[in-house]
C-alpha positions in Angstrom: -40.2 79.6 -62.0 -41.9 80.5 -58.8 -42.0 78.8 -55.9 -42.1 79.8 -52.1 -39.0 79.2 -50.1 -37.8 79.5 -46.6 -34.3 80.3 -45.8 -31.8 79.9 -43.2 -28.5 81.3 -43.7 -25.3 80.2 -42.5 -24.3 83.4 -41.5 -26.0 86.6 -40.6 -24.4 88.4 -43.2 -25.4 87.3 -46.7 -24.0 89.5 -49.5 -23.6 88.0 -52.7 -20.3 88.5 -54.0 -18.6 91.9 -53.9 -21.1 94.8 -55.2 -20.0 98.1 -55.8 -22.4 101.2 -56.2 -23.1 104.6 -56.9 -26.2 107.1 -57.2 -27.1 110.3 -57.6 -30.4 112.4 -57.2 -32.6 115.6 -57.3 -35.2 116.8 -56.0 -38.0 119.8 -56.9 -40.9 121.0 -54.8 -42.8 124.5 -55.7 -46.4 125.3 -53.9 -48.9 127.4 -55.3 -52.1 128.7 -53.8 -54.2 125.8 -54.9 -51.3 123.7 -56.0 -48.7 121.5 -54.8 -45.8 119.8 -56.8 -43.2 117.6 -55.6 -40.3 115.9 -58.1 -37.3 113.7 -57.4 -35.1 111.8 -60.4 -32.2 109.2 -59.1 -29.8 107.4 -60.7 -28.3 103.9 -59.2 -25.6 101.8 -60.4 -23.7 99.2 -59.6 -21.1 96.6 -60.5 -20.8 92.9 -58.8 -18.3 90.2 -59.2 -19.8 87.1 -57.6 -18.0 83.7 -57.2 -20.1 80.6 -56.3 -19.9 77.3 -54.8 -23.2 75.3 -54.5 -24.6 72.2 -53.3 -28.0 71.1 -54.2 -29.3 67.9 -51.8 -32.9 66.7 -53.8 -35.8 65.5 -51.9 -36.4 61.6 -53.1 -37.6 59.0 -51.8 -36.0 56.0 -53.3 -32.7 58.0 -54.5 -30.3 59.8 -53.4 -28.8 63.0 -55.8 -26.4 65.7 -55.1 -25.9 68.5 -57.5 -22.9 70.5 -56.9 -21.5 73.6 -58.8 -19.2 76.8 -59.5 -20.3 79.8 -61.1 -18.4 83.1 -61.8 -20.5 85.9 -62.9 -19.5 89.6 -63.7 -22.8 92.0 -64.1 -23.2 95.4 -64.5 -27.1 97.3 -63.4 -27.8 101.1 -64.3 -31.3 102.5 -63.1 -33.0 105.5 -63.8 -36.6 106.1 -61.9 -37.9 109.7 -61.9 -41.5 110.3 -60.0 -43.9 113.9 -59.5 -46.8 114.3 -57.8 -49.0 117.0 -58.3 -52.3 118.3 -56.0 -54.4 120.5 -57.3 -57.4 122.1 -54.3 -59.8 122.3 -56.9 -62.2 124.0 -54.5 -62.7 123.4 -50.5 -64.3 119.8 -51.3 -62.7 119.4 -54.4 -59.3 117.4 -54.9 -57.6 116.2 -57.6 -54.0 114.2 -57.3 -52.0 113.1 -60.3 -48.8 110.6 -60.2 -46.6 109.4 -62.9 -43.5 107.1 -62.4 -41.3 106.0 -65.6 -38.2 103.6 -64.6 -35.7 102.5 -67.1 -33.0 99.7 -66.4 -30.3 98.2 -68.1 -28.0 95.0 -67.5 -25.1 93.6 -69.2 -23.9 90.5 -67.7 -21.0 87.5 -68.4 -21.0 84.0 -67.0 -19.2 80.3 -66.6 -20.1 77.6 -64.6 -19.3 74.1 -63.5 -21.7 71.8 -62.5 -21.6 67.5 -61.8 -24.4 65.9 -60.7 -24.5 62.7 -58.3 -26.8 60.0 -58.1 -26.3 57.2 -55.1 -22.9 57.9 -55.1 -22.1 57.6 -58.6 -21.3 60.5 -60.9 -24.1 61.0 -63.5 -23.2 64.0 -65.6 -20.8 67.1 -66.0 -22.0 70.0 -67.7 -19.2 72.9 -68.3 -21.1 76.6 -69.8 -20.9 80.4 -70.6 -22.5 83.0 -71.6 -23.3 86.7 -72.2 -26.9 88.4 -71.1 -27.9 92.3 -72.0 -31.2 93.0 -70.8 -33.4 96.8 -70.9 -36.6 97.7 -69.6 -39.0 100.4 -69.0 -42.2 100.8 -67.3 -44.2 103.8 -66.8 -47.3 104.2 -64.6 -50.0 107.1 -64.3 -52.6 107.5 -61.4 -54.8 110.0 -61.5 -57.5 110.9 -58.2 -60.6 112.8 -58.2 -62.2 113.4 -54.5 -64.9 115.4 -53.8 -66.9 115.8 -50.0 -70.5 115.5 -50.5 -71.8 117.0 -47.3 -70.3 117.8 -43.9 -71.7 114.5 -42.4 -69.1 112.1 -43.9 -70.6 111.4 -47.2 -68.0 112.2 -50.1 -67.0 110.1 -53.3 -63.8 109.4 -54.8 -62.8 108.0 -58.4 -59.5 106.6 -59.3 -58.0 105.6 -62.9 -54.6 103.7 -62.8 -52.8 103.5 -66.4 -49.8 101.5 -66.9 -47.1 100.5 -69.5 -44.0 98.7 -69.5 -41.3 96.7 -72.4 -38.3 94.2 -71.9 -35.9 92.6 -74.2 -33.2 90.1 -73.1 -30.7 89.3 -75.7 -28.5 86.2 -74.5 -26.1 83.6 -75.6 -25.7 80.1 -74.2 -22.8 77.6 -74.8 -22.4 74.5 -72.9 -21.3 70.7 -73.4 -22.8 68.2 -71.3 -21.7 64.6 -70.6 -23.4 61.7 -69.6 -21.2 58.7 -68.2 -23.7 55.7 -67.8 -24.7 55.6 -71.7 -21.3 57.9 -72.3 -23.3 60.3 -74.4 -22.0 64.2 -75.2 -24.3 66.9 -75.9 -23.7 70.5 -77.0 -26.0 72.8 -76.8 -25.3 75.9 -77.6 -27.6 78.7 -78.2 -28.9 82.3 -79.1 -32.3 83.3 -76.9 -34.0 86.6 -77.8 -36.3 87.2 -75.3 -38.9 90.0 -75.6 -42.0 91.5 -73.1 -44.5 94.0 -73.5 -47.6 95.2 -71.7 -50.2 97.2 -70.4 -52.5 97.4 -67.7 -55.4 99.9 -66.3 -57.4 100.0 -63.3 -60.6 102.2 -62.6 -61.9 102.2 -58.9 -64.6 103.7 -57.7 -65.2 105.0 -53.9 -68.8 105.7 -52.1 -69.3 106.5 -48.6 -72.8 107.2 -47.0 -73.0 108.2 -43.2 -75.1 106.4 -41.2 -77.1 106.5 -37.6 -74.3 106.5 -34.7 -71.0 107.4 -36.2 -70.9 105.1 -38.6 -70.3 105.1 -42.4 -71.3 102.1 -44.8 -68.3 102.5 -47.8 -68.3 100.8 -51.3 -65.4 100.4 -53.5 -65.8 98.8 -56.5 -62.6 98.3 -58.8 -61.7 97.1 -62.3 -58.5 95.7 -63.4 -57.5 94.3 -67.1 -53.9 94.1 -67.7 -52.8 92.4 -71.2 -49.0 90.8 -71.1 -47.2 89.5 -74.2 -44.1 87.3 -74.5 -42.0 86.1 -77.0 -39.4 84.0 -77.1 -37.0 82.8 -80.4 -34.6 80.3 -79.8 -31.5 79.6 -82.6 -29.1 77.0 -82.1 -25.7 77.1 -83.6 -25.3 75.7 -87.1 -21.7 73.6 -87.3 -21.6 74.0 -91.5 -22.5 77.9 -91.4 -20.4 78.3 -88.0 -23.0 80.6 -87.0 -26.8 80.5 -85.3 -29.4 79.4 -87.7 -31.3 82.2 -89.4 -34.4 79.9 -88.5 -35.7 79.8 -84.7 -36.1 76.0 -82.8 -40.1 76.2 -82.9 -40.1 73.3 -80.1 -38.0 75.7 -77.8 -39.9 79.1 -79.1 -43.1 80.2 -78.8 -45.1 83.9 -78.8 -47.3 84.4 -75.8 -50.2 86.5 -74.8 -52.0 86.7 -71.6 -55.7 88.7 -70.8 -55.9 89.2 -67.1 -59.1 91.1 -65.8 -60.3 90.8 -62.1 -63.5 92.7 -60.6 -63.6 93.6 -56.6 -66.6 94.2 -55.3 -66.1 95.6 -51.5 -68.8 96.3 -48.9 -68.0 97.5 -45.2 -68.9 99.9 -42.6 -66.6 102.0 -40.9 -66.8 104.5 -37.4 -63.8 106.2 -35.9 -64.2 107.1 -31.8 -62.1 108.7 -29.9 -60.4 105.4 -28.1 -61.4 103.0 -31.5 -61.8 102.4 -35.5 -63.3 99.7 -36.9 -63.8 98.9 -40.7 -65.6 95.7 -41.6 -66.6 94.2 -44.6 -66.4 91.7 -47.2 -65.0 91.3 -50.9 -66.4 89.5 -53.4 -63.5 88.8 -56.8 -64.3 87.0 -59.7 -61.0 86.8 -62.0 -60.7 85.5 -65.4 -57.6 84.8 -67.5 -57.2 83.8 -71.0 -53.8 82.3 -72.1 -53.4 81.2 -75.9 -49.8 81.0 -78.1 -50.0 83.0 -81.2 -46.7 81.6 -83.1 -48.2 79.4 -86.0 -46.5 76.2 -86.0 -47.1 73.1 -88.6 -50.4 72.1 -86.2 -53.3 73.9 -86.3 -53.8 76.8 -83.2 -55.1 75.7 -80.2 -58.1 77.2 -78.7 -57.4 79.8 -75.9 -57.6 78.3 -72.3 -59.4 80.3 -70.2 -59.7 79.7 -66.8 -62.2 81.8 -64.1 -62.2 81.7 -60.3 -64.2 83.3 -57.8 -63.0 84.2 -54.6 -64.7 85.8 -51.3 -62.9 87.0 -48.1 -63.9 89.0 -45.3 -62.4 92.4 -44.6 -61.4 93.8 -40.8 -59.1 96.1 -40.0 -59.3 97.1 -36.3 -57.8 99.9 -33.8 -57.9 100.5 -30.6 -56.0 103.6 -28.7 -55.5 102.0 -25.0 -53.5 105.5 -24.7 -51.9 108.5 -26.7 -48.3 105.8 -27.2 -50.2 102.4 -26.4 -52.5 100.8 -29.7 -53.3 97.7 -30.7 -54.4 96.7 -34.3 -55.8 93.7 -35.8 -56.3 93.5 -39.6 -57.2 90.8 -42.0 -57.2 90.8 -45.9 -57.0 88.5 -49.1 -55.2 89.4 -52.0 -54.9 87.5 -55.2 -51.5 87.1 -57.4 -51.9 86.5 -61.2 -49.2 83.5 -62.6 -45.5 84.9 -63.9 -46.0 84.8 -67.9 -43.1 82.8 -68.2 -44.5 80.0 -65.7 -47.6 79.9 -68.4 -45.8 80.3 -71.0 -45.9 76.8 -73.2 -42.1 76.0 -73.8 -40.1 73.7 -72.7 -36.8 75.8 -71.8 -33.4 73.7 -72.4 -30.9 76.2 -71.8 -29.1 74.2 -69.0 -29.7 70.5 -70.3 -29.8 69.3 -66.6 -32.1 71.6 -65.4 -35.6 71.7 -67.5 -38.1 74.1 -67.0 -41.5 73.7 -68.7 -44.3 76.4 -68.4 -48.2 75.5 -67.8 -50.5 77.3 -68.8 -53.1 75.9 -67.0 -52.4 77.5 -63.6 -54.3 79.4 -61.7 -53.9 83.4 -60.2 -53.4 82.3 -56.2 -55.4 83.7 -53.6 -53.9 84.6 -49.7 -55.8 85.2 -46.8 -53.5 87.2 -44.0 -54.1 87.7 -40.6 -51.7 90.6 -38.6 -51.8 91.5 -34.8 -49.5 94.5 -34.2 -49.2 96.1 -30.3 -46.4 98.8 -29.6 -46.1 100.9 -26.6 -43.8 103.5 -25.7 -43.3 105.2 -22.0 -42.0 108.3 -22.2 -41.3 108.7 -18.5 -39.3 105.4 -18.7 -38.5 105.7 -21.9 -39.9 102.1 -22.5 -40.8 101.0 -26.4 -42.5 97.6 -26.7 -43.7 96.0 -30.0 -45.1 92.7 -30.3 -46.6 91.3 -33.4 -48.3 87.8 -34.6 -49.1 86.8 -38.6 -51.3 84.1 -39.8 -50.8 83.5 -43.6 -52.5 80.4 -45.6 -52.5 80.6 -50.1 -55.1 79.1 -51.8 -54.0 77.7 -55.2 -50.3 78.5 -54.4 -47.8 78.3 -57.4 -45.3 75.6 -56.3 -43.0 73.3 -58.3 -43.2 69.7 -59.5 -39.4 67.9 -60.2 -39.4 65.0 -62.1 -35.8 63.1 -61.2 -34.3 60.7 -64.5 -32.3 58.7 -62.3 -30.0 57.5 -65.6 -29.1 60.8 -66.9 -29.6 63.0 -63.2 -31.9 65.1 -65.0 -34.5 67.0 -63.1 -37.4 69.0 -65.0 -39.2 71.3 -63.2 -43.0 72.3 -64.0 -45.1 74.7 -61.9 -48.4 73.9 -60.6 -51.1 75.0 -58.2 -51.2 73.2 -54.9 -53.0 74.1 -51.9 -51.9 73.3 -48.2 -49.1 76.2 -47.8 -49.4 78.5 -45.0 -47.1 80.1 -42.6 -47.3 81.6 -38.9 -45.2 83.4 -37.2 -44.7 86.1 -34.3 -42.4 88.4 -32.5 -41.6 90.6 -29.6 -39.3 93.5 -28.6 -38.5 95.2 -25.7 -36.0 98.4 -25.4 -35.9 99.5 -21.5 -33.8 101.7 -19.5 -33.1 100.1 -15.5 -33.2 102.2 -13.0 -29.8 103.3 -13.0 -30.3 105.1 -16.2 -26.8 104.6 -17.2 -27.7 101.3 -18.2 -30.3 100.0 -20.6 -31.4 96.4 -22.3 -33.0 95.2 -25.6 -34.5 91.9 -26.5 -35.7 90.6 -29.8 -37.8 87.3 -30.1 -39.1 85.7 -33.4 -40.6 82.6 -34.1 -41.7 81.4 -37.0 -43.4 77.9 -38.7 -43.7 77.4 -42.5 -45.6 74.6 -44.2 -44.7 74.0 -47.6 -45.6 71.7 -50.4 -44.1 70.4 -54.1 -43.9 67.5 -56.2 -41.0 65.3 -56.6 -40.9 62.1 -58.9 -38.2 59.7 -60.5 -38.3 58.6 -64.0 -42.2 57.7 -65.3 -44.0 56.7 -61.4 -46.7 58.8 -59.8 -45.8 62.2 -58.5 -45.1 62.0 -54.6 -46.3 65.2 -53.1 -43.1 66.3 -51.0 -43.4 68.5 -48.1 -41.1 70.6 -45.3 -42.5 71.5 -42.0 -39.7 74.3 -41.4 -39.4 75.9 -37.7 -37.2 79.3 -37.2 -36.6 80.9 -34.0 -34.2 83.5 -33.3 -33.2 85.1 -29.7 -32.0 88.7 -29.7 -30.1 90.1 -26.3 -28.3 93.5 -26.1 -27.1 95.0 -22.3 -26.0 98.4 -22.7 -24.1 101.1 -20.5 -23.6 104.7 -21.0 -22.2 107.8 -20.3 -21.1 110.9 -21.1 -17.4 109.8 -22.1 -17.9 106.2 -23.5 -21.0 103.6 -24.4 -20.4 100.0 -24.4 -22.9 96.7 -25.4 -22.8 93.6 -25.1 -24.7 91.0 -27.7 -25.6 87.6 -28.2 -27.8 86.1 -30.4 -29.3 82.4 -31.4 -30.4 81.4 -34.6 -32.2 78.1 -34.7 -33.3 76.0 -37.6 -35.8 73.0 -37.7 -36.5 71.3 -41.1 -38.4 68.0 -42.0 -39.0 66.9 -45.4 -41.6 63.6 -45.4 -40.4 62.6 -48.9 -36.9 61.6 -47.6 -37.6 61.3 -44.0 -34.6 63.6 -43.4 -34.8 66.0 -40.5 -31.9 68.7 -40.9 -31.2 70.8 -37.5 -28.8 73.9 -37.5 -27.6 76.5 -34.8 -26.3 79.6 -35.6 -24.6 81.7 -32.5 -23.5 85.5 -32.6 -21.4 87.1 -30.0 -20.2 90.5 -29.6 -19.6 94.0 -28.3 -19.1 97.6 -29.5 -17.5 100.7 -27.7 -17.5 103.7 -28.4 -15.6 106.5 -26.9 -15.5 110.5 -27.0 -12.3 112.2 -26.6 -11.4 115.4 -26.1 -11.1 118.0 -29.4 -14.5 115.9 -31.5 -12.6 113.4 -32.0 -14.5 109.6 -31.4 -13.5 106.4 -31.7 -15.9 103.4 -32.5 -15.5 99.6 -32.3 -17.1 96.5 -32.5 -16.0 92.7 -32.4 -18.0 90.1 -33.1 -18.0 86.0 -33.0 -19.7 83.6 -35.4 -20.1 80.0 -34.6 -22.6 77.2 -36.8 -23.8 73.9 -36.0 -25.8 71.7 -38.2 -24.2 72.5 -41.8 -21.2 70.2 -41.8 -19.5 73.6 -42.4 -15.8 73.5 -41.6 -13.1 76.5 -41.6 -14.3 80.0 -40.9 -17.4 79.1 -42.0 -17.8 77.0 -39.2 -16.6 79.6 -36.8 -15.4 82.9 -37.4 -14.3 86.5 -35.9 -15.2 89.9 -37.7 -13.4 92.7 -35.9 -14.5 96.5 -37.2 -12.8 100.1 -36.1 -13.5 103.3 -37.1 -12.1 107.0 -36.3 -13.7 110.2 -36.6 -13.0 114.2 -36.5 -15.5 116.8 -36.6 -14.2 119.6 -37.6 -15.0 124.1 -37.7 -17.2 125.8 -35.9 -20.4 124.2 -35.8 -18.7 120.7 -36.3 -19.8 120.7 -40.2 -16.7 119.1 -41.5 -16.8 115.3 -40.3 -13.6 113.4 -41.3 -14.2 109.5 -40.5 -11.3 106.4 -41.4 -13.0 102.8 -41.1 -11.3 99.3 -41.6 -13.4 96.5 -42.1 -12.5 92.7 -41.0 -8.9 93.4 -39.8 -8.5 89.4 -39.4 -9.2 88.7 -42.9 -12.2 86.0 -41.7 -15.5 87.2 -44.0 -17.6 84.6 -44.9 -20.6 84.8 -47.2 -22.7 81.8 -47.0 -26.4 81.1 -47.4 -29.0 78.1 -47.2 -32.1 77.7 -49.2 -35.3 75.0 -48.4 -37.6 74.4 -50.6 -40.0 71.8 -50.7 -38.4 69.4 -53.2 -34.4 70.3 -51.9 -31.8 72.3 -49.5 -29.2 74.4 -51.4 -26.5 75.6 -49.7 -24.4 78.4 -51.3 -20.8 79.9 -50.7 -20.4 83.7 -51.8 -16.9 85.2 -52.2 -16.4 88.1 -50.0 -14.4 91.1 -50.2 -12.5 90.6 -47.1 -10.0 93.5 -45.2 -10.5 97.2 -46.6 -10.7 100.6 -45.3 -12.5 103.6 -46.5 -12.1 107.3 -45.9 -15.2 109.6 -45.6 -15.2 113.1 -45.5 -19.1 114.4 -44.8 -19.4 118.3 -45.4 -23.1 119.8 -44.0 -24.7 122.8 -45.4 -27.6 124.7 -43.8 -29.0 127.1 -46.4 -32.2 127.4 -44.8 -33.5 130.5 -43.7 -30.5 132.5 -45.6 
């Protein structure tokens, strides 16, 4: 399901179990007189073991329900994404650009979980499952570009065609047994889900621009998007006399899916470029339409297609100004719309975890967001100064958001996504990297700030849906005093995290403090050989954390050789967390709950790296 989400973690470092990777790559350039072809193929893979501990706290009013769980999940990712782009100078006005992409993934994954749910202090349910998921995809895109200048004056016109293709299937097992203690009920559920996705899109876009009087150019750009998206889902539960899954598919949990998607921009704006300022200012004008409609035949008759239209008009500005050749300031602000995940509008009520419903809706509308960005960076070279500040407005029309309905008997929470307007964010930050005037020395700052507004539904059992929302606040405090020379660097750091939460559903106001302190040296001795170290000091407030996740230390060393002539040869030994005191933990508010999550971490290791640089150029 979608939903927006703010998130404060309980540490600054957040990995997710222990991940291990590889990749490989190639690339391929060749120019011609006209031409010009670039190429690049990579391969990524990797391998994560991930133990889990979570605690779910859900936003009620009257009731109070904790959901807590244990997962272990082994999964394995291989990735293949090969690109090319090819320009073709048609003539000295003339240019035509072409660029494919094709991806290819695959994912094999095993699973087991625990999970009890809570309600007032009572235990409700216990659910124990597994399961097995292997997943593949591809998805290939084409653009092609034609340009062409029209006259020295600024006129020229450009048309673009975007093409687009892409397949998914998900083959998954699910077994679990469920109990609930106050009616002392048993249910096991357990399951074979073939899942299966398939698509195309294409785009055609269409660029004028006409000088006018005064510098100026008035630019159209009129664009055409239809994107078609199928999915398909079969459902077989387990048959206890054949002791094997049904040959015939659940039709209450399956269903087959389509989705038309087509969206017209109309843009208008005029555009100058000076020597100290650009401007380009306009308007767009979107009408979108979408037509949803299930197309596996069930014992009543098909429903009509639902088709729903919206019309949506923002204004366009993006704006520069050059105060100098390192000082600018720009200012730009935009609306983009975002169509509905299929399987949010998909009609099927999904019962994989029986504590945990998800139902699709069809009904929902593609969201709209309007986004204002202010951006200023400076950089002195005589001082060598760099300063960047930056402030974002962002509010989404028709945002997809979540509504949870709470059975306070069994401690089942179904979860349906909706459109809800009213969630916006603001935020802003500043840096500053300066030298004093003893060179030697040198200080960085980093401010953030940051206020979310977000919205959801929460009910219990049949009463009217309360409309839950979290006013979040996030601030964080950056400071970094550095001295150098030519022998040894050393820096000292601290840093605050602060966290700010209210929810008006439960009238709960959550407040959390996370500190880092630190410093690194680093140190040349003679014969290339350097020596590198940092220490660093976690402490939390707020989370009701105990243990090293409450506080703890993560000390790092590394040595390094360069060796030959030219120092190609770089031979580098690292240790990581010599105290054994990792911690990997993360929390998660929404508007209907907090979730706080405990990763396993891979604790003490070292690593040996031996770097070997080649220069063939010019040879």
């Amino acid at each position: 399901m979608q939903g927006e989400s703010a998130s404060s973690s309980g540490n600054l470092r957040t990995q997710k179990g222990l991940t291990t990777s590889r990749s490989l790559g190639v690339n391929a350039t060749h120019d011609w007189k006209r031409v010009k072809f670039r190429s690049n193929i990579q391969y990524m893979g990797t391998d994560r073991l991930e133990d889990s501990r979570t605690t779910v706290d859900n936003y009620l009013r009257k009731d109070k329900s904790i959901t807590e769980s244990t997962g272990h999940n082994r999964q394995g990712n291989d990735n293949l994404v090969a690109n090319a782009f090819l320009e073709w100078k048609m003539d000295s006005v003339t240019t035509l650009i072409f660029r494919p992409q094709y991806r290819t993934a695959a994912n094999d994954r095993s699973s087991n979980g625990f999970q009890q749910g809570w309600g007032n202090d009572v235990l409700l349910n216990e659910r124990e499952s597994s399961g097995t998921t292997h997943s593949s995809s591809y998805n290939l895109t084409m653009m092609l570009q034609l340009s062409r200048k029209l006259s020295r004056m600024g006129r020229n016109i450009a048309l673009k065609v975007d093409y687009g293709t892409n397949e998914s299937s998900t083959d998954r097992t699910s077994l679990s047994t469920t109990h609930y203690f106050k009616n002392n009920a048993k249910n096991v559920k357990n399951q074979k889900i073939e899942d299966r996705m398939e698509g195309y899109n294409y785009r055609l876009q269409l660029v004028y621009v006409e000088p006018l009087p005064w510098f100026h150019f008035l630019q159209f750009r009129y664009s055409y998007q239809y994107r078609v998206n199928n999915s398909d889902r079969f459902v077989y539960n387990w048959n206890k006399e054949l002791e094997e899954f049904a040959p015939d598919y659940d039709e209450d949990a399956s269903n087959c899916f389509e989705n038309q998607y087509s969206n017209h921009l109309f843009n208008l704006a005029v555009r100058t470029s000076r020597k100290k300022y650009n401007y380009n200012i306009g308007a767009d004008f979107e009408p979108q339409k979408s037509v949803s409609r299930s197309l596996l035949e069930k014992a009543t008759p098909a429903e009509e297609p639902l088709r729903k239209s919206v019309f949506n008009i923002s204004p366009t500005v993006n704006f520069r100004y050059k105060f100098s050749k390192r000082t600018r300031l720009q200012i730009v602000y935009r609306g983009k719309s975002r169509q509905p995940n299929i399987r949010d509008l998909q009609p099927v009520t999904d019962r994989t975890n029986p504590l945990n419903i998800r139902v699709g809706n069809p009904s929902l509308k593609p969201s709209y967001t309007n986004t204002f960005t202010l951006n200023f960076n400076s950089y002195n070279a005589k001082h060598q100064r760099n300063m960047v500040a930056s402030v974002l407005a962002e509010n989404t029309i028709n945002s997809i958001t979540n509504q949870v309905t709470y059975d306070s008997e069994s401690g089942v929470r179904t979860t349906t996504p909706l459109n809800l307007n009213g969630n916006w964010r603001a935020m802003g930050s500043f840096s500053l990297n300066t030298p004093f005037k003893n060179r030697s020395w040198r200080f960085r700052t980093y401010s953030y700030l940051q206020y979310r507004n977000q919205n959801g539904y929460s009910t219990i059992n049949k009463e009217a849906p309360v409309k839950s929302t979290v006013k979040h606040l996030t601030a964080r405090q950056r400071l970094q005093l550095t001295y150098r020379t030519k022998q040894m660097e050393i820096s000292a750091r601290a840093e605050l995290l602060y966290n700010n939460s209210h929810n008006n559903v439960k009238e709960t106001r959550t407040e959390t403090y996370d500190y880092r302190f630190g410093t690194e040296v680093q140190y040349y001795f003679p014969w290339g050989i350097e020596l590198f170290s940092d220490l660093t000091c976690f402490q939390r407030s707020g989370y009701g954390y105990s243990g090293n996740a409450r506080e703890n230390l993560m000390w790092n060393c590394q040595l390094s050789k360069a060796f030959l002539k030219r120092k190609q040869l770089l031979l580098r030994f690292k240790i990581y967390d010599i105290l054994h005191q990792d911690v990997s933990m993360i929390r998660t508010i929404t508007a209907t709950a907090i979730r706080d999550t405990d990763y396993n971490a891979l604790g003490s290791y070292f690593m040996v790296h031996a770097i070997l640089r080649l220069n063939m150029m010019g040879r």
